[in-house]
Every structure is written in C-alpha cells, then in structure tokens.
C-alpha positions as CSV (number, residue, x, y, z in Angstrom):
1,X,110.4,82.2,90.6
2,X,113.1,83.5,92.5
3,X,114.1,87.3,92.0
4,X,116.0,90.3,93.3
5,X,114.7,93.8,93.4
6,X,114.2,96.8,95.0
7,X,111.3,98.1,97.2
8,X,109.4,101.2,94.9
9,X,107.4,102.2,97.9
10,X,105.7,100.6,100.5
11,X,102.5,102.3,102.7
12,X,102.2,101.2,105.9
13,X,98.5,102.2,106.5
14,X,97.5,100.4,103.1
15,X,99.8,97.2,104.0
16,X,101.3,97.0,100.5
17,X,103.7,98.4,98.4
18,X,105.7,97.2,95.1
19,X,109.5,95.7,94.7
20,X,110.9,96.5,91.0
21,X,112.3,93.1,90.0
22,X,115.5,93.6,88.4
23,X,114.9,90.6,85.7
24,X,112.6,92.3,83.5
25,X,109.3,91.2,85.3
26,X,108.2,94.4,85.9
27,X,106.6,94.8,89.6
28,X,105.5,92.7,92.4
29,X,102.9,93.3,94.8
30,X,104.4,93.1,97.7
31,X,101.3,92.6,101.1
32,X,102.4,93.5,104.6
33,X,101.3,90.0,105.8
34,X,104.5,88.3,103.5
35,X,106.7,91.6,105.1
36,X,105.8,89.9,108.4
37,X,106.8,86.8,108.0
38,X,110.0,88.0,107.3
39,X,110.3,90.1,110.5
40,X,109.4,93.4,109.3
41,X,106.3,95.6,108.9
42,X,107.8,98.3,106.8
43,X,110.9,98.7,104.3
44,X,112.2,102.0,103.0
45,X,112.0,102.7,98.9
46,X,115.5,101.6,97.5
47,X,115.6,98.6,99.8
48,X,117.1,95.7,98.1
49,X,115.4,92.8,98.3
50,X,115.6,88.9,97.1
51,X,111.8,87.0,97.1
52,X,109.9,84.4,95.8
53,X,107.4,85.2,93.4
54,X,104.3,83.5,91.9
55,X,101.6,84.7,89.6
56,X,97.9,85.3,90.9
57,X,95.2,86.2,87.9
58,X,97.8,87.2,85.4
59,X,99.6,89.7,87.9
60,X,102.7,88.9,90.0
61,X,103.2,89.2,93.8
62,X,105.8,88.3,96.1
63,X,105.1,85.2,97.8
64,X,107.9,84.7,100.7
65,X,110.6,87.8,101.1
66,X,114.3,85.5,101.1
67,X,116.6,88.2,101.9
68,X,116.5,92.1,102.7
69,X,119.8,94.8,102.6
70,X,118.3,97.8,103.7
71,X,121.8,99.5,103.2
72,X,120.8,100.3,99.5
73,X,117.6,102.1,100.8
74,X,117.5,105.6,99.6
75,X,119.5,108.6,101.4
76,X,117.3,110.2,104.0
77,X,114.8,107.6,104.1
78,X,113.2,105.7,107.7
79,X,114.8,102.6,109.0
80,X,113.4,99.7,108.3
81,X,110.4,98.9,110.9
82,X,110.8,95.5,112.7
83,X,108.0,93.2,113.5
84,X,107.7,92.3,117.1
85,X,107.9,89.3,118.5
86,X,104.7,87.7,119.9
87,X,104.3,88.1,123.8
C-alpha cells in the first residue's frame, strides 16, 4: 500500500522511528536500513513523507520510502542527515 505521512520521531542510535500515515492506518515502523535506501540516515519529526507499506505479523512497517519534503519538518528541528555515498 502506498501512503503519505509524517515522520513522529526517528532515533538514530536505535535505527528506527515511526511515520503517522495520514489514511487512518495508524503508524509505520519505519528501520534506518529502508531510510538508507533512500539516501538518508536520519529525518526530523514533522518530515513529510510518501512510502510503501506492507504488513509484517499483524503490524505495518514501511517497506521502500517514495518521496521525502523535509520543508514540513518541525520549526527548530536538525536537517535531515544524508547517507553517503559508498567510496
């Protein structure tokens, strides 16, 4: 399923965090390893976000992040953290 939400918080030294989904699914878990494959280790809270989700023993979790606009991301939060590119 295909969704859009918003990032409720993410922890960079637990690689996971949790996008609200805005289509009455409740939350997502959202793993740093998915974040990655999108180019980015980190997102601030309030970060919108489009992704694909699928459910995994009765709970849902994003499965491929489509789109990111961190200009939503709430005031006074941290830029967004980048991956970087393989040497």
């Amino acid at each position: 399923m295909t969704a859009t939400g918003t990032v409720a918080w993410f922890d960079l030294a637990r690689q996971f965090g949790f996008v609200a989904l805005s289509n009455g699914y409740g939350d997502a878990f959202l793993h740093m390893s998915v974040l990655k494959e999108a180019g980015y280790v980190w997102l601030p809270r309030g970060t919108t976000v489009r992704v694909r989700t699928e459910e995994d023993g009765g709970k849902r979790r994003v499965a491929e992040v489509l789109e990111i606009d961190a200009s939503t991301a709430r005031p006074g939060e941290s830029e967004p953290i980048l991956r970087k590119p393989k040497a």
